[in-house]
Structures are given as C-alpha cells and as structure tokens.
N, C-alpha and C positions, 0 to 999 in steps of 0.2 A: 348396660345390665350385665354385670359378672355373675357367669353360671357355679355352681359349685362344681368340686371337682369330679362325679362322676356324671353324667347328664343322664337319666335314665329317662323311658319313654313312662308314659302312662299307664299302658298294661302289661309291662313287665313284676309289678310289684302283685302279693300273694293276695286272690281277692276276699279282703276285709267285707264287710257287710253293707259300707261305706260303697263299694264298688260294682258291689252286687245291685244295689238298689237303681246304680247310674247304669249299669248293665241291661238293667231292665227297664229304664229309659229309651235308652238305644236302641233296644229290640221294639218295644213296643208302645211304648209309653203317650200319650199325646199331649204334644206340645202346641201350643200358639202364642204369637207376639204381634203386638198392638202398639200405634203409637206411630208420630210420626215423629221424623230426623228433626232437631232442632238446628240448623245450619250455622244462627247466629247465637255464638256465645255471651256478647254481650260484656259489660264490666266489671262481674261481680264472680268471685272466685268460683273456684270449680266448684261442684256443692252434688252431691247425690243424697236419695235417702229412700230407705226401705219401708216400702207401705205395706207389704206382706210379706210374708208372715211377722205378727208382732213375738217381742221379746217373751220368751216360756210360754208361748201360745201351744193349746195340745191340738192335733188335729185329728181329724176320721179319713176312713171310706180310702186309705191309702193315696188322695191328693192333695200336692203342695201347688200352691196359688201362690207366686213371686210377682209382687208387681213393685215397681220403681217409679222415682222420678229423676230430671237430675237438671241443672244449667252451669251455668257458668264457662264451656267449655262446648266449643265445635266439633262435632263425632263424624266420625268417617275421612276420608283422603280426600273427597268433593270440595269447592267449594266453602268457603266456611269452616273445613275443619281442621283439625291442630296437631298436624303429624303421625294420620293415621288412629287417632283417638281412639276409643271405642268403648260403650258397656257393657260388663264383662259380668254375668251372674255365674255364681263360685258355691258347689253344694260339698258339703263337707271335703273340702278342698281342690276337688274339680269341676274344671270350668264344665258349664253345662249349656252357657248360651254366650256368643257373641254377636253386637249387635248393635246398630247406629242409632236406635232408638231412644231420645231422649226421654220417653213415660213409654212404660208398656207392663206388658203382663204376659207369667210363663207359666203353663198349668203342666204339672208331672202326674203324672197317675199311675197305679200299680206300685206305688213303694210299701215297702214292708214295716211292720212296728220299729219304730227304733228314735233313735237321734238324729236332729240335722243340723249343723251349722252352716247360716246361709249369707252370703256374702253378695254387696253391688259392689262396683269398681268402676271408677274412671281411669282408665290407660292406655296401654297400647299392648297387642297379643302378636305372637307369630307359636308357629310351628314349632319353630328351633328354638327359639329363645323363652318362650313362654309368656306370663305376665311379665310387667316393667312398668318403668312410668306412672306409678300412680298417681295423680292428681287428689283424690277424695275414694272416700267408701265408706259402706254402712254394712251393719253387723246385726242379726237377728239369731237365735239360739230355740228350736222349738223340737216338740217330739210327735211321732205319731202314733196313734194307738188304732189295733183292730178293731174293729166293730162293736166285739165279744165280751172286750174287757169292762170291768166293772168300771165308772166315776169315781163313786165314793171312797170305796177302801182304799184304792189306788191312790188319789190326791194325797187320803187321811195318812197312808203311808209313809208318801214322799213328803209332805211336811215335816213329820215327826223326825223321820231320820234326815233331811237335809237340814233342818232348824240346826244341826252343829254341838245341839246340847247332848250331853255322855249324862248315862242311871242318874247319878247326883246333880245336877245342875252344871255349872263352870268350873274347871279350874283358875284359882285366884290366880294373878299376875303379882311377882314380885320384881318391880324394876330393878333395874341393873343401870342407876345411870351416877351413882356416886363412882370414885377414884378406886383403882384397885391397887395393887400391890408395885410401885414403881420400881422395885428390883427385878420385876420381870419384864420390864419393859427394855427396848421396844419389841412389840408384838410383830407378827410377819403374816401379814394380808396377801391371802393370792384370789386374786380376779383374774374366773375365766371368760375368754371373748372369744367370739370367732364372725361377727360379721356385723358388729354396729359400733363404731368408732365414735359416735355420736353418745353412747351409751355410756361410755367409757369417761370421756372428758366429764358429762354430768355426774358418775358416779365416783369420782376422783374428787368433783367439787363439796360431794356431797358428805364422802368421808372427811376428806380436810375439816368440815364444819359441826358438824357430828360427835366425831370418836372424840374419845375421852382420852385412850390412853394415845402414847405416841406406837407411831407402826413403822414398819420399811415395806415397800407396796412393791408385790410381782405382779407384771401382767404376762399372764399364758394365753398367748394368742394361737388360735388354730385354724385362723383362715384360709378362706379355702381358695384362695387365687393369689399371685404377689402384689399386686395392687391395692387390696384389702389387706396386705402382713403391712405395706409401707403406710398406712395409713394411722393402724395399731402401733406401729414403729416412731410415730411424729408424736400419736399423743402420749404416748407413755414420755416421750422424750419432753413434753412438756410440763406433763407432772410430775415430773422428778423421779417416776419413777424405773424400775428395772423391767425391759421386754425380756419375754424367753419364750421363746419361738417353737413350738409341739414338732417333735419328728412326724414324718414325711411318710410314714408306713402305716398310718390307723386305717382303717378301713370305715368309711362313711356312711354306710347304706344301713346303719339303725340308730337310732339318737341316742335310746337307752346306753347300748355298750360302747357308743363311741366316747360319748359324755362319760362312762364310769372309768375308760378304759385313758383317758387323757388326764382326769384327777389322779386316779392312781399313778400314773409316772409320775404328776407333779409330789407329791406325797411322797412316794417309793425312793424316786432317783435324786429329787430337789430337795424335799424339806428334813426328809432326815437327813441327807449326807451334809446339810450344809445349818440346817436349825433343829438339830436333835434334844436341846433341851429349853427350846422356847416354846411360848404358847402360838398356835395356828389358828391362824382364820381365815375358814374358806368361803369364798359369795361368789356366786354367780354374777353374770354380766349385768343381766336387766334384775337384780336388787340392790335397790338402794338406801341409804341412811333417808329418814328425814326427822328424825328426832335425836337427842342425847344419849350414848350408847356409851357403856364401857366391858369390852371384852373379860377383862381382867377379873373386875367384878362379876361379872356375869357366872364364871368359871368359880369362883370361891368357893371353894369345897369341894368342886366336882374335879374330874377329868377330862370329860369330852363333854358335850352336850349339840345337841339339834333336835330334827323336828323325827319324834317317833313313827316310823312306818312298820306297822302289823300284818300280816298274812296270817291268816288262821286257815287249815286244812279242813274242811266241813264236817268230813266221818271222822277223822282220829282229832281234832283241837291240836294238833303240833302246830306249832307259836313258831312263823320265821319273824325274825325283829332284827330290824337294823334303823341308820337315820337318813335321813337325807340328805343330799352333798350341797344344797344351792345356800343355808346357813348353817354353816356347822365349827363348832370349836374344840379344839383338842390341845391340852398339855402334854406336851412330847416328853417334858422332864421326867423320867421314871417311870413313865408310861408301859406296862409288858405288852410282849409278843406286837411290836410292832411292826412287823413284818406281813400279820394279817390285817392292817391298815389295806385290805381290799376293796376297791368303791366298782368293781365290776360288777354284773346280774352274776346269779348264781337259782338255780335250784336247787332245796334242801327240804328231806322230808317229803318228797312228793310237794311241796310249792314252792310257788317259784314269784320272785321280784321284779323289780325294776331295776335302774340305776342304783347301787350302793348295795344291793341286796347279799353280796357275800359280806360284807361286814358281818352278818349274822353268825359266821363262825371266830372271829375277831372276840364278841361276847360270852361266845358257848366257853370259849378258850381263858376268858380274863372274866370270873363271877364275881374279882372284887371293884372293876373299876367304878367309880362312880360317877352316873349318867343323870343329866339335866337336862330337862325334857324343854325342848324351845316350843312356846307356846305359838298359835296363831290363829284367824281368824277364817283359812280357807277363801275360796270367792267372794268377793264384795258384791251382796245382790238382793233383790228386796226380795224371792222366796224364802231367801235362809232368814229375812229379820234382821240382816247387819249390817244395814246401809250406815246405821248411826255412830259407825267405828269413824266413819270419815268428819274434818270440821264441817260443821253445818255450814258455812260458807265452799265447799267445794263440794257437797252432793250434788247442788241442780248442775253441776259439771261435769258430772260421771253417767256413765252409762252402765245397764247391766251387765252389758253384753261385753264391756272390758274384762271383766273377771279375774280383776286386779284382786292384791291377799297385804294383806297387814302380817309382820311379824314382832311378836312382843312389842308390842306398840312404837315403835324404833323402823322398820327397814317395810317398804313398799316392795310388793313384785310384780313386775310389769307383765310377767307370763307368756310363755311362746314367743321368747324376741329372736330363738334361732330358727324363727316358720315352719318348723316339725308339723304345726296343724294346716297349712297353708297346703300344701300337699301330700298326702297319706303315703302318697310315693316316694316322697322325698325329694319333688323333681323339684323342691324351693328351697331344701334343707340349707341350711348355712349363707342363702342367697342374703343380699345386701337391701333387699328391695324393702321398704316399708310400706306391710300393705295395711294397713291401719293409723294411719296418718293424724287422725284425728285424736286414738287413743294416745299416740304418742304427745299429741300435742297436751293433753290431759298432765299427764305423766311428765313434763318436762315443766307446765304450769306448776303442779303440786309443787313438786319437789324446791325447784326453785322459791315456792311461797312459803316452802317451809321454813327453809332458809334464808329468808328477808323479813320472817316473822308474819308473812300476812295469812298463815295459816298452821294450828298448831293443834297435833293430834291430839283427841281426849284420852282420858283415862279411861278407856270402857271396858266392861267384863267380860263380852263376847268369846270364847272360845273354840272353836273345831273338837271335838272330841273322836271324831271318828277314825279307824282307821293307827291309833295309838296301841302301844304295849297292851293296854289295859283293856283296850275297849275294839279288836282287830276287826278288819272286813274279813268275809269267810262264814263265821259263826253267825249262829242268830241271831238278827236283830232286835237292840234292846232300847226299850224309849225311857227319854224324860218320864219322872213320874208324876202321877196328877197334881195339878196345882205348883208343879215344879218352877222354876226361875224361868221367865220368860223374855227375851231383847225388847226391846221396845224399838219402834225407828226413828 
C-alpha cells in the first residue's frame, strides 16, 4: 500500500461536521457489536453487504444502526484467517469500527442532522498505513434529520430541487458526433492522473474508440510516490502516448487547489508555449468516452465550452461563473487574455469557488468570447428520476450509491477516483488503493460494453440544471413548474 506524499494523522485536519459527529462518538456515543468470527471462508469470493442503513434511507432520534454481513474471506490473524483480514465500518470517511465479525451490528447515537456516507470493507488496517487490501465493500448514502423537522415539505423540497429539472423543463442536447473541421486537427488531449494506472489504459482505449477527430494525447501524472509515476510511465508508453510528469513543489493537503493549481501549469506553461493555436481538451482521469464524440464539432462556433459552475451571493446576487476543469474545451487560436486561463479557487465578490473558480475573472475580462455550456446529467440515482439515462440492460448493474454522471451522452464519470471522500483528512488522498471494487468493476464492465457494442447509450433528455449560469446555487430556489416535463425511469 503506497502512502501519499504527506501521511497526516486523523485529527490533525480542521473539524468538519463529518468529524464532530465521530467526535462525539468517541466521547459518548454507544456502540455494540454482534456476531460471531466466521473462521472459514470457504470458496466463494470475498463478498460483504450492507444491511443498514439502506441507500437515501432518512433517519431520527440521532441514531445510526450499521449492520453487515460478509463471507468469502477468513477475518482476523487466528486460525482461518487471511493476513490479518478484517471488517472495517468507514463513516463519512473514517473508520469507526474494526472488527472480525463476519455479521454484526453497530449502533451510534448522538449524531447531529446531517449527512453520512457509510461504508463496509473487507481488508486489512494498521495505525501506520491505514486501510489497504480491499477484497470487497458496500456503500450506503443516508441523512439524518432532528426530531423537529417537518416530513413533508422537506421530502417535497428535496424532490423538486434534486429531480435536476431548471423553471423551464430541459435543456435540449445537441450531439456533437459528426466531423469537425480537419484543418484543425490534430486536437491535444491532456489527461490528468495521479494514482490509477488502471484508469488510464481504459481511458486511452476508450478514446482510441470514440473520438472522431485525431488528437496527440498528454499524460500529466502527479503521483504521489515513484512507483506509481513508473507505472503512468509504462502505460502512457503503451499508448503511444506523451508522459509529463507535475513538479515536485504542489502542495497536497486540499484537492480543490491542488487539482486547480496542477491544470493551471498544464495550461500556463504546456499548452500554450507549445499548442497556442490548437484546440484543447481537458478530462480528468476517471472520465471516459463511451459513446461517439467529436471535439471539433462540438466547439463550432464557440470558444471554450464546459460544464457551467454558478455561485450566487444570497443578499447582493453577484453571479461568480466559471466551468469545470474535468470536461472542458478551449480554442487557443485567437483566444484573448490567455494568460487568465486560471483553473485555481479564487474568491470574488464575497464568494467564493472550488476548483476553476478564478476563471471567473478570465470572463469578466473577455464579454466576447463565446461559451458552450456542456450539458449533463449530474448523479445517476433513482431520487433524481434518471436511472433511465443508462442502457436498460446495465441498470440492474448499477448501484445508487456509485453516483456515477453522464456527459453529453458521450463521457461517464467514475467520481472520487482520487479518494478525496475516502478520508475527509486526506489521509487517502491520491492513495492507489481501491476501495470500491465493485464500482470499479461496474465501470470497467460499461465502458468496455460500450465499446464491443453490447451496450449503447440512449438519447435521453435528462438534464442537471442546477447550480448553471442561469439557474446558480446561493439564490432562491426555483421549481419545475406544474405539470412541467417529467423523467420517467
């Protein structure tokens, strides 16, 4: 298990709400665990699954009820078991119980309203080295609400504004998968990595099969150990394409600025001093093609295009707007002030961003350039309604709790493949480990079947609206209106 490069402890990081909750676990909370060791694993792969809490299950009264079951796999260092194995229960990214118990149950009490992502684990734990070794896991997503709070308006609430639809209904999708302009070709793909080699080869195969137009492919690796850069090193050397390898100076202890602060070199110092009047596309590691794309087209008429991120201020409505760095495209040819091609956070206005979020002055600076808004689907998950984005042959495949995204019906995102949510501390950040085994297996299925034809996205209308230029988080929220367009699943 290769650590990242800073190894931080668990309560060194600023206590989130996430940690307050587990804080007060520790002080007082009460726990019990049930269940006995199952010794013999027997011949059937490792296998865990989470009996409680279910997927968007709400709860009360401030307690979480965790129970498991799990076989396949001998727990503990005794007898029977399989190099120290062990079930590992993981609440919004820290471990909360380790335990040989192959069925049991873990009762938290005192937590506060909020959110929990709740995780089982089959592996191995230490002090030093943390999780590793996954074998299997299962993934539940649920909230808890005080006593006080209403049912109704609340649910009524969160339907409406997570259903994805913006005041009018959808916006239409206009594919992009005819030829664009071959004078501009080849295009210049840069795919960022920093700790799934495995990700890479697929997402290499995937472009190969996919893009329309021809590209020259950079990989910017920023792994976080040399053993993981030699890895990124063989497969870029396999597919043909260019590694180039992130200075040695970023600083890693927040994802947001480290991710905006390593595009930006790529940008800054790569692609204009060496592709100043080609068109750029940028993707993230874990997105990949599985359908007909053509950048080129895509781009006709516009300048730049991605996925619109809104910040609205609540008392004054100043509008921060910038896009998103994981699909994004830009014509460098003519392009002004590129020089504010900044994908760092920024506050402006009194609010403040994420990753890419100075781009916002990028905009303020250039009112003519023309912006193409990349549509997509947000979460794939049956409270939003838009399980039916995926082929009906790979739904009973998916889970909710993957919260996998569609772009422009063309590019899957795998989400959190650099374990940013795996530990709130970061003590996983950039780690190699995959603790979601299962999803990946998902994700490695599609893709691949999209690609041998045994599965082929539909045309569906779904769109995310929220959180856009037009429609920002911040501001009041505004619904679908009655009798409005509705998803079906």
């Amino acid at each position: 298990f290769i650590r990242p490069r800073e190894k931080k402890s668990a309560m060194r990081c600023p206590p989130c709400a996430a940690h307050v909750a587990l804080l007060i676990v520790a002080i007082g909370a009460s726990m019990c665990v049930a269940g006995e060791n199952a010794a013999e694993s027997g011949g059937s792969a490792p296998f865990v699954e989470l009996l409680s809490p279910s997927q968007g299950e709400v709860l009360r009264d401030g307690l979480l009820r965790v129970a498991w079951r799990s076989s396949g796999v001998g727990l503990g260092g005794g007898e029977g078991g399989e190099g120290g194995m062990h079930l590992i229960v993981v609440i919004n990214g820290l471990p909360a119980k380790i335990t040989d118990s192959a069925e049991g149950e873990l009762q938290i009490g005192e937590l506060p309203s909020g959110f929990f992502r709740v995780q089982v684990l089959l592996g191995t734990y230490s002090e030093d080295d943390g999780i590793s070794g996954v074998r299997a896991s299962s993934m539940a997503e649920c909230s808890m609400r005080a006593g006080g709070e209403p049912d109704a308006d609340w649910d009524n609430e969160r339907n409406l504004w997570d259903s994805g639809a913006g005041p009018e209904g959808f916006t239409p999708y206009v594919p992009a998968v005819g030829k664009g302009d071959p004078a501009s070709e080849p295009i210049v793909i840069m795919v960022f990595h920093c700790n799934r080699p495995d990700l890479l080869r697929l997402q290499v195969a995937a472009l190969n099969t996919f893009m329309r137009d021809k590209f020259e492919l950079l990989v910017i690796d920023d792994a976080p150990s040399p053993e993981l850069r030699e890895q990124f090193i063989a497969a870029a050397l396999e597919a043909g394409a260019e590694h180039v390898a992130t200075p040695d100076y970023f600083d890693h202890s927040n994802p947001s600025e480290v991710v905006g602060k390593v595009v930006t070199w790529a940008v800054q110092d790569i692609a204009l001093k060496r592709f100043g009047d080609r068109v750029l596309f940028l993707l993230e590691g874990d997105m990949l093609p599985v359908a007909p794309f053509s950048a080129l087209e895509f781009l006709r008429g516009f300048d730049i295009a991605g996925t619109h991120q809104g910040r609205a201020h609540k008392d004054t409505g100043f509008l921060l707007r910038y896009l998103w760095v994981g699909l994004l495209f830009i014509n460098l040819k003519d392009l002004p002030n590129k020089h504010l091609l900044q994908m760092t956070t920024a506050v402006v206005g009194d609010v403040g961003g994420d990753t890419a979020s100075a781009l916002h002055h990028f905009f303020e600076a250039s009112p003519d350039v023309r912006v193409r808004r990349v549509l997509h689907t947000s979460h794939i998950h049956t409270e939003r309604g838009n399980r039916y984005v995926l082929p009906e042959n790979a739904r009973k495949l998916y889970q909710d709790a993957f919260r996998m995204e569609l772009y422009e019906r063309a590019f899957l995102h795998f989400g959190s493949a650099s374990n940013w949510k795996e530990g709130r501390n970061f003590e996983y950040f950039n780690s190699p480990e995959d603790f979601l085994p299962h999803k990946t297996l998902f994700l490695k299925t599609f893709v691949e079947g999209c690609m041998n034809g045994t599965f082929t996205v539909p045309n569906y209308d779904y769109v995310f609206e929220k959180d856009t230029w037009e429609n920002p988080s911040g501001r009041p929220r505004r619904h679908p209106p009655p009798g409005g367009k509705k998803p079906e699943l």
